[in-house]
Each structure stands twice: as C-alpha cells, then as structure tokens.
N, C-alpha and C positions, 0 to 999 in steps of 0.2 A: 422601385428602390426599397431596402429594407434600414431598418435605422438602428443603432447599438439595442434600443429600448425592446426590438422585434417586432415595430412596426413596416406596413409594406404598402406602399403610395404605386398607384400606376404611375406612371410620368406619362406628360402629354403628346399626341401626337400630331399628325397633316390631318386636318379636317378632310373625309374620307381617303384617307391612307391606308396601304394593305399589310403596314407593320413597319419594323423599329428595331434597334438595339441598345440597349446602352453597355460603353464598353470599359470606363474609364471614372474611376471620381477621385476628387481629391479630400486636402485635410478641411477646405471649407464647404465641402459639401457639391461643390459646383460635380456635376455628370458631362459626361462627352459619350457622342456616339450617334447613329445615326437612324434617319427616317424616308420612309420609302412612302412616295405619291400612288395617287388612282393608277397612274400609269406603268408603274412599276420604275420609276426614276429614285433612285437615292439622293442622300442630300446628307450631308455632312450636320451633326445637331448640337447643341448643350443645353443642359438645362439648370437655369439656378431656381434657388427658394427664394422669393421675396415678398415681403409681408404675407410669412405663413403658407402662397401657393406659387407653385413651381411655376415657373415659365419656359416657353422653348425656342430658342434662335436658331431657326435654319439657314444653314450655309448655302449662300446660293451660286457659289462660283469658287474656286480653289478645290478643296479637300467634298470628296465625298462619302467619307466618315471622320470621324473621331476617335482614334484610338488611346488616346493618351493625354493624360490632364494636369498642371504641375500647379504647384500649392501656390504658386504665382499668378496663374488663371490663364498661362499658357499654355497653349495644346499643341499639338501634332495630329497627321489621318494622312492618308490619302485620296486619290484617286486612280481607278485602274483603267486600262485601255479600255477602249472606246464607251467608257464614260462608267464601266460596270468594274465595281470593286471583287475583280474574282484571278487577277494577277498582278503581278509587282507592273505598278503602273507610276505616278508621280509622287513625289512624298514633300507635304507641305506644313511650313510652321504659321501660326497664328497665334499672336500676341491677346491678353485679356481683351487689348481694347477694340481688338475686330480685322489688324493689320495683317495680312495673308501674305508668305513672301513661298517660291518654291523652292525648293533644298537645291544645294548639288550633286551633279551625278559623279559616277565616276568614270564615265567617258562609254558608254553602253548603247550609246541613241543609236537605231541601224544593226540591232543587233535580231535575226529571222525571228518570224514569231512575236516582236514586240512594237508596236507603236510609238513605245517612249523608250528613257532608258533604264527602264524597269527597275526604280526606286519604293520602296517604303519604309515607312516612318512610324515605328511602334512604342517606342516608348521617351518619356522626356523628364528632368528632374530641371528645379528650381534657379540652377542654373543654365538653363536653355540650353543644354547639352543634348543631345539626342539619339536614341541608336535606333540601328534600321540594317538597311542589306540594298542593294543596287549591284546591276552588273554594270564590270570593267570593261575595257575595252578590245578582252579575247571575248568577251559576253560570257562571264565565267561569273556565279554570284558571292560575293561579300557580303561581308559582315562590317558594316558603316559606323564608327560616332561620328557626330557631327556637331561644331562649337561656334562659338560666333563671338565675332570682335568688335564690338562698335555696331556695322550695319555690317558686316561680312561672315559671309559662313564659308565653313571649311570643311570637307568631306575625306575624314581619313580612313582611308585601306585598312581594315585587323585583321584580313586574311578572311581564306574560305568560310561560307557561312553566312548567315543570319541571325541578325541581334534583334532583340525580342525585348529585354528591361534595363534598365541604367541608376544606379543609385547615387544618392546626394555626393559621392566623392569620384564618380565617372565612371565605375568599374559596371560594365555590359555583359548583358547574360545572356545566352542564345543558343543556335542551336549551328554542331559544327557540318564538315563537306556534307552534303548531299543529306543533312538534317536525322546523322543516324546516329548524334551523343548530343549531351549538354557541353557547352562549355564557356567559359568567362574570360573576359578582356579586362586584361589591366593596365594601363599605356596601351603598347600593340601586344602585350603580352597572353599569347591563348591557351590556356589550361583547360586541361578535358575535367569535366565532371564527373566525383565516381557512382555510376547510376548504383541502384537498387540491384541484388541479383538477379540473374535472368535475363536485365536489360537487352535488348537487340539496337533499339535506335532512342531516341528522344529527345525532348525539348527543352531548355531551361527557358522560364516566361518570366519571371520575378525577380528581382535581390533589393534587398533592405540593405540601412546604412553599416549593418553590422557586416553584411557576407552573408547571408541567409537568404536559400534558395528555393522556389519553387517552380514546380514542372510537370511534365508527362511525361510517358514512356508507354512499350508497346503494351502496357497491363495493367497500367491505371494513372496515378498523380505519387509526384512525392514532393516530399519537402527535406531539405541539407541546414543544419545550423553549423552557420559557423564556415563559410565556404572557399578555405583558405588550405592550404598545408596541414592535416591533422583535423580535419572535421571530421565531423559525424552524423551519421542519419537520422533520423527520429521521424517519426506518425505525427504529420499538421492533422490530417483529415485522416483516421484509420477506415471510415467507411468505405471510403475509395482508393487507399492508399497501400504499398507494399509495403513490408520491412524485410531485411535478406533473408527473415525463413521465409518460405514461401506460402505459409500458410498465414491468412489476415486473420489475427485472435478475437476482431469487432464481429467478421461476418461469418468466419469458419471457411472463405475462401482459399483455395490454395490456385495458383499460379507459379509454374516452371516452365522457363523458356527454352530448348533445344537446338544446338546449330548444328545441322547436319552435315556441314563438310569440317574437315581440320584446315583452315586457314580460312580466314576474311574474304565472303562471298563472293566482295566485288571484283576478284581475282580470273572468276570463273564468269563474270558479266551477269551473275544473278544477282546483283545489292543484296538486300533482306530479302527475299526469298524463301533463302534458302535455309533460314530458321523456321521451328513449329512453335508454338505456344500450348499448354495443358493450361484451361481455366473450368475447375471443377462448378461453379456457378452454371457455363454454358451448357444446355443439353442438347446443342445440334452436335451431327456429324461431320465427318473432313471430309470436301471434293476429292481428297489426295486417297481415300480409304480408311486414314485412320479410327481410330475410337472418338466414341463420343467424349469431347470437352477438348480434344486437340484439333488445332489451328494452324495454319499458314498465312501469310501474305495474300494467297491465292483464294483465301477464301473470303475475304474482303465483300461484302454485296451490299446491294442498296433495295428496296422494295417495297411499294409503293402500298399506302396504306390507303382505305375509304375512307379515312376520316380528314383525307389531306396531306398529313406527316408522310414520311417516310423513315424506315427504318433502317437502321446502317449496323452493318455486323463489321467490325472491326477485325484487325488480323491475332489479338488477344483474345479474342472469345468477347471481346464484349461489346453488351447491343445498346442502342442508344435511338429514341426517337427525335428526327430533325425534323424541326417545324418549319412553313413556309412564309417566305419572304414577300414574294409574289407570285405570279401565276405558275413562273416556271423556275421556280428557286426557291431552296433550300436554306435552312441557318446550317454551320457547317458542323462538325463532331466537336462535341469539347475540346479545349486545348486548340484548337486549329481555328488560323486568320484566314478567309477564303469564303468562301461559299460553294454549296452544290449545287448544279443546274441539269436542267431537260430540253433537249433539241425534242419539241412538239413533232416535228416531221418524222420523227424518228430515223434522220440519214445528216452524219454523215453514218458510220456501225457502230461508235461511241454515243449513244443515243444521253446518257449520263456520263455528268461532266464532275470530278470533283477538284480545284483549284483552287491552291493556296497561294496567301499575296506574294509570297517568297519564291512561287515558280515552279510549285511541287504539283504534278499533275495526274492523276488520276483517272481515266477512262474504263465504262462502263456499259457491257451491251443494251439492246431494249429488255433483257429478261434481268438487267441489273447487276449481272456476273463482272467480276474485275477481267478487263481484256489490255489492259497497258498500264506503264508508270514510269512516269521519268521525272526528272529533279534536275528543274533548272536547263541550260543547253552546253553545259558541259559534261551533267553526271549521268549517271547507270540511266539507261531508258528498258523493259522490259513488256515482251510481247508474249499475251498469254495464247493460246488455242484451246477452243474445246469443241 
C-alpha cells in the first residue's frame, strides 16, 4: 500500500502463499482484495491498520476476492465458477461485521458455459448500493445495480453491459454491449461516454460524487470531469493518458486509431477487428504487414518470459509485463477484472486463456498468438487462422 506521505508498506500475506492482490480501499484506510494459498486456492482478503500493523482476514467461504470497499467497511467480491475467479461467477455482499449474504441474479442459472448465473459485483458506495453485470435469462450480459431494503436485495436490469463504479448518489459507470464504450447509468438511464479520439472500445471503472470519470480504452487510460451533458476531457494521469490530439505532450507519444470499414464492424461479424491502431512508442511489426508502430486486434499476444512474467502486447501497441499468481496464472492487463491462465497440457489448441469476470474471453495458441474472442454468449465471437 502506498500512503498520501509516499510511504509503501507490503501488506500481509498466507504464510507460504504464492501471491495476492489488493483491489480496493476506502476513506478509513481498510484494503480489500485477495490472497492465494500454497496450492494455488484464492481467498477473498482485507486488511485493516491496527495499533500501527496491518492485519489480514481471510475469507474463507462466500466471495473469493474483494473488489470493492465502502467508507462503511462494507465490501463486495466474488466468486467465479468452479471456485477460480476468471469468469462472472457469484457476486457477494459482506457487511464490516463479517455477515456474507449472495446477491441476486437475474435469472441466468443454466445458461451453456456457466455454472452459476454469472453474476459479479464490482463496486459499492456507503449506501450498500452496488453495481455489477449478471446474465438474464436469454443469457445475454447486463449491467446490474443492486439496493437493499431492510434485509432485501433487488437486482435491477440497466440494460446491456457491465457496471464497473457507483457513486454516493447511485449513478454507475461501466462498460456498454460487448464492452466496446464507456457508459453511465442513471435511474435505468444509459448514456454513452465520449471516449478520447481514436477510441475503438473501452471501459468506464470510476465516478466520484461530482460525475468524474475514469477508464481505459484501446490506447491507454483517461479521465472525464464533469460526466454529464457538456463535460470535458482533461489529463488525470498524462503519462498514460490521451487527449484528442493524438500526440501525449508528457511522453511525445502519438496514438491514431483507424477503422477500416465505413460502418460499425459488428455489421460484417468482425467486432473490433477490424480497427488498426498507430502507437509510435511500439517498435514491433503488424501480423497483418503493416509498418512498424501499427496494430490490430489481431495482433494481441502473450509470451512467456524466464523470469516467470509474461508479457502481453495489447491491440494499441502497448506492452505490459503480467506477473504470476500461481503456477499457471497470471495478473490480468491493467484496466481488466480477470485473469490469464495456461492449460500445462497444452490441449485443448487455446493453450492461453485470457478471462474477464464479465464474460469477455480471449484465447490464445501455445506459441501465444490470439486465435478467438468472444464477449459474453450473446455478442461477436471471432475465429482467427494462421
């Protein structure tokens, strides 16, 4: 953890544990997030300060992780199918004082592919409101608040999508169909976000009690003041960040995104595809032939380092080392709720797996090259060859 002053404390772990996350803290300081045994089992975590040294409460039944922490010392996490946090699996609230109750679906149990009914539970404010995503009962993924009256919860509908933050007055921030805009819920009311130029897909993760956004996209992070009718963009983080020129004045990065057909991909059943990305930072090549520093979808890869890590080329040009979790798992790409994993066997031909809790799937041969992608079990699913 790091503290306003710039100090940075490890937080504790599983005496012989193979790693941890933390995902979540609030305004007293308490941390959420989770911790992984010898044997590669997760566990749901928090950690408070008390007299001076942290402590750690492992969760040993409900949720296994902690995503979400509210100034009340209430959390939210999940659990995903069969017991491994790497798809929308059960989404669970738990009270300060340790009370674990599981959310509701919205009618999704029995849907191919799923064990549960593919619920989770990403963020929560001080009024135990809560957003998340669950499939319905075409098995089609939502975008969830979720409110509670007394000892009753209520799981309402806001339409296609995945909700991701919630602020103190209930407005939800996430990401829309098939996770390729931002956009925010207000009642059931869903307004797209207007990304950065270039934008192709991305995520809203954040909102403050003003309307203040933040996110990713296929080319870095950004941040929205003001996230109403008449906002405007502005640099949280210029390191990482766009503004609509395409050139970042922090790093002398430029990024220009390109969409190769005239009309909305998923027309022609390519989703993002069939966009390229220019990131002058990157100096590999395109699978597709292009010039160095242009990108596709397609060129997506994962590759396996000695030192452990793995290294993930995103479809923006940009690289990122993933550290491991356990023996055959991965932390997932910035921005993204999931994890990466490796079939040891290397069969079934997706040997790398990359799965987000919202359903967003990823596959990857033994030599690491993107060979599928789909999103969710109603949206675009895409089969590569090479």
């Amino acid at each position: 953890m790091w503290s306003a002053a710039g100090a940075v404390t490890l937080l504790p772990g599983l005496a012989g544990g193979i790693g941890g996350s933390a995902n979540a803290i609030n305004a007293a300081g308490e941390v959420g997030g989770q911790v992984i045994d010898s044997s590669g089992t997760p566990f749901g975590a928090l950690w408070n300060l008390v007299g001076g040294t942290w402590t750690l409460t492992k969760i040993t039944s409900g949720m296994t992780d902690v995503q979400s922490v509210a100034d009340n010392g209430d959390a939210v996490g999940n659990v995903g199918d069969n017991g491994k946090q790497t798809v929308a699996g059960q989404a669970w609230f738990r009270t300060a004082a340790g009370v674990q109750t599981h959310l509701p679906d919205l009618g999704g149990s029995g849907c191919p592919g799923f064990a549960t009914s593919g619920e989770a539970a990403n963020g929560i404010n001080s009024a135990d409101q809560v957003a998340g995503s669950a499939l319905n009962a075409a098995c089609a993924l939502r975008a969830v608040r979720w409110t509670k009256s007394g000892s009753t919860w209520t799981a309402t509908d806001l339409g296609a999508g995945q909700g991701y933050g919630i602020n103190t007055g209930g407005t939800v921030v996430g990401a829309g169909t098939g996770g390729l805009g931002s956009d925010i819920w207000t009642g059931t009311t869903q307004t797209p976000v207007d990304e950065p130029a270039g934008a192709t897909y991305g995520q809203g993760l954040a909102i403050n009690t003003a309307g203040d956004v933040t996110g990713t996209w296929n080319a870095g992070s950004y941040v929205y003041s003001g996230n109403i009718p008449g906002h405007s963009f502005g640099l949280g983080a210029p390191w990482v960040g766009q503004s609509s020129d395409p050139v970042n004045t922090f790093t002398g990065n430029a990024v220009h995104a390109k969409s190769l057909l005239p009309y909305p991909s998923f027309i022609y059943g390519l989703g993002p595809a069939a966009t390229i990305t220019y990131n002058s930072m990157d100096t590999l090549t395109s699978t597709l032939g292009l010039g160095q520093g242009w990108t596709s979808m397609l060129d997506t890869s994962l590759t396996a380092s000695v030192n452990g890590t793995v290294l993930y080329r995103g479809p923006g040009g940009n690289h990122q080392a993933l550290t491991p979790t356990s023996a055959y798992a991965w932390s997932p790409p910035e921005g993204t709720l999931g994890s990466v994993e490796k079939d040891p066997s290397g069969s079934p031909a997706h040997t790398w797996v990359l799965q987000t809790t919202g359903g967003e799937r990823w596959e990857f041969d033994a030599a690491g090259k993107l060979t599928r992608m789909c999103q969710g079990l109603a949206g675009w699913a895409n089969q590569t060859d090479w």
